[in-house]
Structure formats: C-alpha cells, structure tokens
N, C-alpha and C positions, 0 to 999 in steps of 0.2 A: 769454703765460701762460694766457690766458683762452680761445685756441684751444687750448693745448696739454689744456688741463683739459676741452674737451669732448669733445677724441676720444680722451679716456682714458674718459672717461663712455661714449660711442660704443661703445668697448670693449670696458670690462666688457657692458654691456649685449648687444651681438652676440654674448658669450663664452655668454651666460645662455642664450640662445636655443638656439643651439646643443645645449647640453646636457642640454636638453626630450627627456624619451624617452617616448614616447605606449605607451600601456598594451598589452598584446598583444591580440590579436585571435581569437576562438578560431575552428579551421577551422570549417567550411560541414558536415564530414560525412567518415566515413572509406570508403574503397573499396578493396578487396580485389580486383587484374586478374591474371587468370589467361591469360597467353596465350603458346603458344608459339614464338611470332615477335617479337624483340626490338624492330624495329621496329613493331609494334603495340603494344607495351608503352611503348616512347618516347610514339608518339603520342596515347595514354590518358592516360598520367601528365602530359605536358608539357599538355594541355586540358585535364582536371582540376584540376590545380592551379594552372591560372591562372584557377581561379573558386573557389579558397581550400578543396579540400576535401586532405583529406589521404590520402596514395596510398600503398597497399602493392603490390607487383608480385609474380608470379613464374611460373618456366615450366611448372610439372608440379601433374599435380594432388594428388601427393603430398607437397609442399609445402604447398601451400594448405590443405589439411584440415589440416596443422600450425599454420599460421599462424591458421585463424580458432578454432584449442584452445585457444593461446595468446591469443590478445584479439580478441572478436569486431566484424568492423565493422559497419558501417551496409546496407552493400549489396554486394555482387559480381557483377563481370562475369563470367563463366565462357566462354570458348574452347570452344566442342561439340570439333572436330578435334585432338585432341593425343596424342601416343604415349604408350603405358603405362596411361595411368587416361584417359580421354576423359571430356567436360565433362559428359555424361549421368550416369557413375559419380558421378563427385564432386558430383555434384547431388544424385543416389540419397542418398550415405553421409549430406550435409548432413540431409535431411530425414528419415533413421531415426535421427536423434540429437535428443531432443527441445530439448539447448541450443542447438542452432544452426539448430532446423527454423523458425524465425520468421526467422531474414534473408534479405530477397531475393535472389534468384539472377535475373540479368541475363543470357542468352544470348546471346551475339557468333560469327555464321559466316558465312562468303562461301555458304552452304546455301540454296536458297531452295526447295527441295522444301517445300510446307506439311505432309509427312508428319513431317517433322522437326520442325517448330516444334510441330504436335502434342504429338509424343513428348517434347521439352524441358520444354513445359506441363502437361504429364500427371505428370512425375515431381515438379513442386512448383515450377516454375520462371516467374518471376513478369511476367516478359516476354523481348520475343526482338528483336536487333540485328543489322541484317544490315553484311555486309563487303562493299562499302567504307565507311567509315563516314561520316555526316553529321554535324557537329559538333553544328551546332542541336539535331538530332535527339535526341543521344547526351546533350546536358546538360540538355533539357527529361525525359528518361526518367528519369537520374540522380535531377535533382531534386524527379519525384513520388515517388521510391519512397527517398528519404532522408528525405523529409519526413514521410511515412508510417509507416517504423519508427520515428523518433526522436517520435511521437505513440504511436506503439505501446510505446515504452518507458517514456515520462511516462506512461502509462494502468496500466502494470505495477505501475510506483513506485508509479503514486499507492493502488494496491490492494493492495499489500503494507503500505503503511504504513497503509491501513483494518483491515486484518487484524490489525496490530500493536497498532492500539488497540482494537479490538473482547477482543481477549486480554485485554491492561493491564486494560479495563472490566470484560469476566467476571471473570476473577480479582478483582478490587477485592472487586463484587457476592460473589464466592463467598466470600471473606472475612469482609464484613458479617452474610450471612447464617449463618454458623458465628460470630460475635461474638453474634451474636441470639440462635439456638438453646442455644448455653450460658448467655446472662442467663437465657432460656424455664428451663432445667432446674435453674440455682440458686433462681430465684424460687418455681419448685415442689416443690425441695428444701424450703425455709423453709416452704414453705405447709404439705405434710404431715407437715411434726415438731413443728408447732405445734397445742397446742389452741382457740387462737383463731379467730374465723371473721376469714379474711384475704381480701382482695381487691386488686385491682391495675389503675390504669386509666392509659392514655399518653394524654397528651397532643396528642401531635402525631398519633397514628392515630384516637386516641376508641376502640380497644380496650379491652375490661375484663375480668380475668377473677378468676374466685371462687376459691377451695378448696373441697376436698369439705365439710370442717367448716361454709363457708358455706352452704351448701346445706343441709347436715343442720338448720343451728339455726334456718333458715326454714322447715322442717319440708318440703322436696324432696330428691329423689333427684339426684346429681349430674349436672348438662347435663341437666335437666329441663328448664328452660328457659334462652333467648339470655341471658348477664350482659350486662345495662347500669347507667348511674347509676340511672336512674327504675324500671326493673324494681326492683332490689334495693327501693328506696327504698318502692313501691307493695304489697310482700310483705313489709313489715314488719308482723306482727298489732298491732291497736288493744290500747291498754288499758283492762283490761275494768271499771276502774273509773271514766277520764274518758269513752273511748270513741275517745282521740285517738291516733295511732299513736304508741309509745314513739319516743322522740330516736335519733338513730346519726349520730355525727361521718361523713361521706361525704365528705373531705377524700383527695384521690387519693393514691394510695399508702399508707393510713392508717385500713384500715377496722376499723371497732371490733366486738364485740359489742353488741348491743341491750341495754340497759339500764329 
C-alpha cells in the first residue's frame, strides 16, 4: 500500500512538471529577405531564425515594398540582381518615403566591383554582403544594425512621449494663465465700480495692486508709483493735529480708506 501510495505521489508529481509552460520568448528582431533565389532565401531564414529573430522572405521587389507598408521590420537584406525592380530601385523608393527611409537596407550580391557597393551606399543603403555568404559575418552585421534601429526606435518613443507632455504642460500653463487673467479683470471690475480706495495683495507672489481711486485718495496719479504693503503704508499723510500718520486696516485683500 505504502509503495503503491508513492508512486501515485510520483505521479501526480511527474504529471505537474510536465504541464510547466515557460513564458514565450520575444524574437531577437524582425528581418525583411529579399532575394530571388529560393535557395538563398532558405539559407537566410533557416540562420536567422536559429538565433531567434523573426524572418519575413520574398522574391521581387515589388512584394517587399508591400510587405514593409504593411509592418515595418527591423532591418532588410536586399538582393542588388533581381528581375523587374533591382535591389538599387527598391532601395531608392525605401528612402523617398520618409516612413520607411530609417530602416536599414542590408545589400547581398555575388558583385564585388566596389563601384557597386558605392552606388548601393550612395542611394541610403546601410551596409553591403557579399555572395557567398559567411554565416559569422552575416549575423555579426545583422545584429549591429538591429540593435541600432530598435535604440533608434526607443529614442523616437521616448521623444514623442516628451512632446506629449510638453503639450499636456502648455496647455495645463495656458489654462492657468487665462484662470488668472479673468480673476485680473473681475478684481478690476470690482475695483473701478467702487468708490472705495481698494487694494489687493497675494500671498503667495507678494504682488499688490491699487485702484485708480487708491491712488487718487493718496493724492497720485494712477501707477505714479510701484504698489506695495509699505509704499501705501509710507503715503499715508500724518494728522495734522497729532502729527501721527492716520490708522488703515492693511489686512490683504481688505484695504480700507484712511480714516
């Protein structure tokens, strides 16, 4: 019974393992092969993706500008020698389209004239692979210039999202500041329908400002001088029977007439 009971335990246990499903894995980087020779296409994809990057293929280069309209990769190899559109054309159209003139174009030809590798460079094409190909070779080039866009893309992100709160912010500010400007024009609504001399100081800036009526009952011309607490307070006339300047409650927001 007591063996029977363990490798029923055993069991479950082995059963549990089993059914462990490890999280996925996200590819390495997408690559767009343009070449028209199937076997070349084989042997791109099949090295590719055994170092986890994810492989789109196809023969013409009239496909391929399809294919990176519809989802742009990471990097592409490009074929120079192909009938109908050649890997120079489809290199051209990539880089006069401003959304796809940032991914790299990878040049693959059995060509070794360096007039050609020129001319590939020249039209926006970000390095050059020759045929036959080296494995080593092909996935050390791969993986500078995947790693390179996908920091080129986090750099994008991260500046559109600057951008987006730089916005949020102005607006916020533009906000406050039209929140201000209309307290500013009710406070001096109240100010000039009133015959009291009225004044107004914040707190938080130490701003202060008069009305004309203040100003008039000090006996100045309006913005004669800077309003502050101690200015107002200093241009109070003495009275002329102690000699002592009359009282004024100077309580913010609350200014009185001299009495």
């Amino acid at each position: 019974m007591d063996g029977l009971s363990r490798a029923r335990r055993g069991g479950r246990k082995r059963t549990g393992n089993a059914n462990h499903v490890n999280p996925p894995v996200e590819p390495a980087g997408e690559i767009l092969v343009v070449d028209d020779e199937p076997a070349n296409l084989k042997l791109l994809t099949v090295l590719l993706t055994g170092q986890g990057y994810q492989v789109r293929a196809t023969t013409n280069g009239a496909h391929a500008l399809d294919s990176v309209a519809a989802k742009a990769p990471d990097v592409i190899l490009l074929d120079v020698r192909m009938p109908d559109m050649d890997g120079y054309e489809v290199c051209w159209r990539l880089k006069a389209d401003p959304r796809t003139r940032p991914i790299p174009v990878i040049f693959i030809s059995a060509l070794g004239d360096s007039a050609d590798m020129v001319r590939g460079l020249g039209l926006g094409g970000a390095d050059y692979i020759a045929k036959p190909f080296e494995p080593l070779e092909v996935l050390a080039r791969i993986k500078t210039h995947v790693e390179l866009r996908q920091t080129q893309r986090r750099l994008e992100q991260a500046h559109a999202e600057l951008e987006r709160r730089v916005e949020a912010r102005t607006a916020e500010l533009a906000h406050t500041a039209r929140a201000l400007q209309e307290r500013e024009e009710r406070l001096r609504l109240v100010m000039d329908a009133t015959s009291d001399g009225v004044w107004d100081y914040d707190l938080q800036t130490n701003d202060v400002v008069f009305s004309d009526r203040c100003y008039a009952m000090l006996g100045y011309r309006p913005g004669e001088f800077v309003p502050s607490r101690e200015g107002f307070r200093n241009r109070i006339p003495p009275n002329p029977q102690s000699g002592r300047r009359m009282g004024v409650d100077l309580r913010p927001g609350q200014g009185r007439r001299p009495r």
